[in-house]
C-alpha positions in Angstrom: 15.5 -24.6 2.8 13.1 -27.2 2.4 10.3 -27.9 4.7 9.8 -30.9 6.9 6.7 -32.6 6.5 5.8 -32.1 9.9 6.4 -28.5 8.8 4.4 -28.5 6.0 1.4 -30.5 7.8 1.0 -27.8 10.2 1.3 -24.8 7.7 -1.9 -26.6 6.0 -3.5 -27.0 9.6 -3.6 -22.9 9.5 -6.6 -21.4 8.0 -5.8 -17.7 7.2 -9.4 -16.6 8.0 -9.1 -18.2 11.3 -6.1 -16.0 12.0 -7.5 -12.7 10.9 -10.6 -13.6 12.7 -8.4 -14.3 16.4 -6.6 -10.8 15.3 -9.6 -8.9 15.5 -11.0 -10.4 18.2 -7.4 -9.2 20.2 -8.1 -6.0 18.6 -11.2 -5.3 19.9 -10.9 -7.5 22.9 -14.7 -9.0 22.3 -15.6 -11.9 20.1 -19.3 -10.1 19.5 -17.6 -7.0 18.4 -15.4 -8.7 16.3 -17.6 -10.7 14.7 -20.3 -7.4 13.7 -17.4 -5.9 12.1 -16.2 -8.9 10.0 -19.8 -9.1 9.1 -19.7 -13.4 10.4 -22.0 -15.1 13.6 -20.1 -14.7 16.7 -20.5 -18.9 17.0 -18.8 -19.1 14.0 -16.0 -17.0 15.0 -16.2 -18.7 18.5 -16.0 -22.1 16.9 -12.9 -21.2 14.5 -11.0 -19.9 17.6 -11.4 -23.5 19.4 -10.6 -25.1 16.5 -7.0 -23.0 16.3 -6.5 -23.9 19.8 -6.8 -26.9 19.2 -4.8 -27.3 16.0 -2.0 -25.3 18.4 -2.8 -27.3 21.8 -2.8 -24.4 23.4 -5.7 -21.9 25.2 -5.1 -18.1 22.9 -8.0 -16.2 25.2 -9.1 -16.4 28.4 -13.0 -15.9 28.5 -14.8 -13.8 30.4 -18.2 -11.8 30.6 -16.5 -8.5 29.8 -15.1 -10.0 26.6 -11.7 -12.2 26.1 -7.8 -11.4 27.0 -5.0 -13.3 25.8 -3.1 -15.6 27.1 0.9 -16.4 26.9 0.2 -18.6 23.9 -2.3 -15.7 22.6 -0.1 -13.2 22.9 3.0 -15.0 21.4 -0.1 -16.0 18.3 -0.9 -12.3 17.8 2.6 -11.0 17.2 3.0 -14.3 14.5 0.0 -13.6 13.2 0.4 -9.7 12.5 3.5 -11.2 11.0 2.2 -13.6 8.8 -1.1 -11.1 7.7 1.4 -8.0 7.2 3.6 -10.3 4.9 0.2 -11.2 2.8 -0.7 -7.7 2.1 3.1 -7.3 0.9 2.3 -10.2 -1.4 -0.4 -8.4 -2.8 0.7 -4.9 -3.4 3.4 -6.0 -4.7 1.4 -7.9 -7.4 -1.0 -5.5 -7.7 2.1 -3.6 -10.0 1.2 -6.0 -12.1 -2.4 -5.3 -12.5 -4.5 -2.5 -14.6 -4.6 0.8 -12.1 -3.4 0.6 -8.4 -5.9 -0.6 -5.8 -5.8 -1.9 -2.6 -5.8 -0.4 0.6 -3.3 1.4 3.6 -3.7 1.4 7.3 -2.4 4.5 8.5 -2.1 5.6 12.3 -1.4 9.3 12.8 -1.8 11.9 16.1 -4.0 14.7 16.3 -1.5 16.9 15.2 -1.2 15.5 12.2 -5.2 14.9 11.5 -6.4 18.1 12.2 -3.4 20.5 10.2 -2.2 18.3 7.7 -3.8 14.8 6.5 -7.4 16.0 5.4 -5.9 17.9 2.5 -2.8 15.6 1.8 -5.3 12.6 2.0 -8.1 14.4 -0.1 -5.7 15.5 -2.9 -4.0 11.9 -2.6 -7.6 10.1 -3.0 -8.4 12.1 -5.9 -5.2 10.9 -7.7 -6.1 7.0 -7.0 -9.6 6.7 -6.5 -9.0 2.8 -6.1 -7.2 2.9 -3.1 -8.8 3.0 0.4 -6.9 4.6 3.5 -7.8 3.1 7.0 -6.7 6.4 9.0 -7.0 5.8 12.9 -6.2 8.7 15.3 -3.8 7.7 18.6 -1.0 9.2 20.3 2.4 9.8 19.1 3.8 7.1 21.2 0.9 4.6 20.5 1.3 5.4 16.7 4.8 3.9 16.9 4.3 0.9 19.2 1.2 0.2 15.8 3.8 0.0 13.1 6.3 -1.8 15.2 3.8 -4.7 16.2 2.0 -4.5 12.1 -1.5 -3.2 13.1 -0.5 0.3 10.9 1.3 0.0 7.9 2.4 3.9 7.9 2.5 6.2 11.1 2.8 9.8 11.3 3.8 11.5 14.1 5.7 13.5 16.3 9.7 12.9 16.4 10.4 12.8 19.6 7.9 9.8 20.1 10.0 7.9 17.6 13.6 8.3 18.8 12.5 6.5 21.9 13.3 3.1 22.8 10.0 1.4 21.9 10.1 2.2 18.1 13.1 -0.1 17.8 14.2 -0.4 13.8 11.5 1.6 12.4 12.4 4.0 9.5 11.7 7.5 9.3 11.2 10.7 7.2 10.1 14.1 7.3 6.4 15.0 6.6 5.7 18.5 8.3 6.6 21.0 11.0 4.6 23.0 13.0 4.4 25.5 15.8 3.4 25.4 19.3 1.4 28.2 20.6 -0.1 29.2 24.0 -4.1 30.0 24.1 -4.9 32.7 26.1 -8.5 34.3 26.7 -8.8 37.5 24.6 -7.1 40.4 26.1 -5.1 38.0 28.7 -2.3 39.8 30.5 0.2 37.3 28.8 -1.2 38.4 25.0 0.2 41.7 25.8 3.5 40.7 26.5 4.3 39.4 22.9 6.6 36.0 22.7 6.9 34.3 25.8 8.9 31.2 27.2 6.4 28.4 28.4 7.3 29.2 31.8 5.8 32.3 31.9 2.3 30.8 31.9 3.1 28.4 34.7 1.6 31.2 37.4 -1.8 29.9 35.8 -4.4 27.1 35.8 -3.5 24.8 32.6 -6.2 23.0 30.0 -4.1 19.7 29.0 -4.6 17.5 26.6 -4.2 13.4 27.3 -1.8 13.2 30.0 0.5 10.3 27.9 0.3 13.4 25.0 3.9 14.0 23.2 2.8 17.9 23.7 1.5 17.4 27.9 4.8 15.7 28.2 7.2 18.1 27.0 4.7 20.8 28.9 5.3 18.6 32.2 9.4 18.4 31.2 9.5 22.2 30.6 8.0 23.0 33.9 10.0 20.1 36.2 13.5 21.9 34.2 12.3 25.1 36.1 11.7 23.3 39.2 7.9 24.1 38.9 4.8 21.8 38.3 1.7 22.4 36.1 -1.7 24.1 37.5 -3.2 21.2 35.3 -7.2 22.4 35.9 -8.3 19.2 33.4 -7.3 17.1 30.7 -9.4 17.1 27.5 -9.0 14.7 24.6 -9.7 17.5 21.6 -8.1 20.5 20.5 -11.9 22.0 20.0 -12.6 21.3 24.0 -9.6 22.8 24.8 -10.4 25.9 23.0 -14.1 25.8 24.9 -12.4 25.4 28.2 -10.3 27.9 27.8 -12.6 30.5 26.8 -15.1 29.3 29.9 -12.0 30.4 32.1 -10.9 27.3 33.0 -7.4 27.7 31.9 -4.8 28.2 29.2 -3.3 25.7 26.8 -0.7 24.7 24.2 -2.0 23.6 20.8 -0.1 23.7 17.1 -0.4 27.2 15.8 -2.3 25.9 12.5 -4.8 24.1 14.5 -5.9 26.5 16.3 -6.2 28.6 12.9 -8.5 26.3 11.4 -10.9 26.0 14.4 -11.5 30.2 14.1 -14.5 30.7 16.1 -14.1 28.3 18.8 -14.0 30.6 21.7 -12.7 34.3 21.9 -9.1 33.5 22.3 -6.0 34.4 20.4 -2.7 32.2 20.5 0.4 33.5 21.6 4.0 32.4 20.4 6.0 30.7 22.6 10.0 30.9 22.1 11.1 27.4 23.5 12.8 25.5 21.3 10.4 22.3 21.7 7.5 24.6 20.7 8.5 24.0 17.0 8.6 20.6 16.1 8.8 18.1 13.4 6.3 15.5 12.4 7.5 12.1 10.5 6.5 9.5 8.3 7.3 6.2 10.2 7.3 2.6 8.5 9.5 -0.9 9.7 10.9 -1.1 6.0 9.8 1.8 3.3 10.9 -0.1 0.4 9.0 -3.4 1.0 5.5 -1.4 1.3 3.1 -2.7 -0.3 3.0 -0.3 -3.7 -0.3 1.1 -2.7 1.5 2.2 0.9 4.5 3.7 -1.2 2.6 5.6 -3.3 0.9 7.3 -0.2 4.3 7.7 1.4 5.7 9.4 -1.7 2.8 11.9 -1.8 3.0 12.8 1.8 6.6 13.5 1.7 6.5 15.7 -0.4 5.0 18.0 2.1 8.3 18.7 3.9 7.7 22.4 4.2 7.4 23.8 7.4 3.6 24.9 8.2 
């Protein structure tokens, strides 16, 4: 379909920088911040920004002392823009095929889980197979992971299943990367240790460590206790699996961690993990994406490597 040249005159009106510039300043909701990290004078950025709105005829941000928020037009901009920016670093991995060795660069969004068991040796042993290629790895919740790759700002998101089959991830495509094992924490010689494998429900008689409260494992914690008509003893929520283990060993509580986690931070605490028989204590972590095969090739490659990791932990 051909372009109209009123089309065409307002494609040339839209400076790309501009736009990844106004994307970063959303991102980090401050046209200073923005600006350090894209290594450019704030009044530059600020002056590219009015010149955008005034190419569009339109306020994007709402300006205050605490920073900038969008407005309609903004927000409407930002989801174009992630668009238009996602669709450029298609163009170039996919012409980076063409080129000698594969370069270029993935942003990956992935959940706790995922970046303390799994990723620093899948990542490590993928690095040293393309040295060229740079991963952007961001930690967030399962649930925030998704809502990333569905608006562009991650081109790959691991995490766990349940977070994807919910409403918000919309088309996304999905495949198996790990599984792992919930456990329960307990102080060292803890009454519940002694009792061998336990339903979640037997620890509800006791003060709970939790981790963030919008967490895919505090939520099916919360859901496992309301199915028994009971409510969590929640004594504090922490944002690390290694604060958790500290808590817990200063008394404050028990919690639920993966198994292999809790294994590689030996020596946090004097605690020992006991196994927990509910069926949403194992569960299975995923590789999401909007469209696998139009990656760019850098982001296929990484997918590839990761899935074949499929065994459970």
């Amino acid at each position: 379909m051909q372009m109209k040249p009123s089309e065409r005159n307002f494609a040339r009106r839209i400076d790309l920088t501009s736009l990844q510039l106004f994307v970063a300043v959303c991102e980090l909701g401050s046209i200073g911040r923005a600006a350090e990290r894209e290594f450019i004078a704030a009044s530059a950025v600020s002056k590219r920004l009015s010149d955008l709105e005034a190419t569009l005829g339109a306020p994007l941000l709402y300006r205050h002392t605490r920073g900038v928020d969008l407005t309609p037009a903004g927000e409407s901009l930002l989801h174009h823009a992630r668009s238009v920016l996602f669709s450029l670093e298609k163009m170039q991995g996919e012409l980076s095929e063409y080129a000698d060795g594969v370069r270029g660069h993935v942003r990956v969004h992935a959940s706790i889980s995922a970046i303390v068991q799994f990723l620093p040796e899948d990542l490590g042993a993928f690095i040293r197979q393309h040295g060229e290629v740079k991963i952007d790895l961001e930690e967030h919740l399962s649930s925030e992971v998704v809502r990333a790759v569905q608006e562009g700002a991650a081109d790959l998101g691991i995490c766990n299943a349940s977070a994807q089959a919910t409403p918000a991830s919309g088309n996304l495509q999905a495949r198996p990367y790990r599984q792992d094992r919930l456990v329960l924490i307990v102080p060292r010689g803890h009454a519940l240790a002694a009792q061998g494998p336990i339903p979640f429900e037997a620890s509800l008689d006791y003060d709970q460590v939790g981790l963030h409260a919008n967490s895919s494992i505090y939520l099916a914690m919360r859901q496992a206790a309301a199915q028994q008509g009971r409510t969590i003893r929640l004594r504090i929520h922490v944002t690390g699996l290694d604060a958790m283990c500290r808590m817990i060993h200063n008394g404050l509580g028990l919690g639920v961690m993966p198994q292999r986690a809790f294994e590689l931070m030996h020596g946090v605490g004097d605690l020992e993990a006991v196994t927990l028989t509910d069926d949403w204590a194992r569960r299975q972590l995923q590789l999401v994406a909007r469209d696998f095969s139009s990656l760019p090739v850098t982001a296929r490659l990484l997918v590839d490597h990761l899935a074949t990791n499929t065994t459970p932990a």
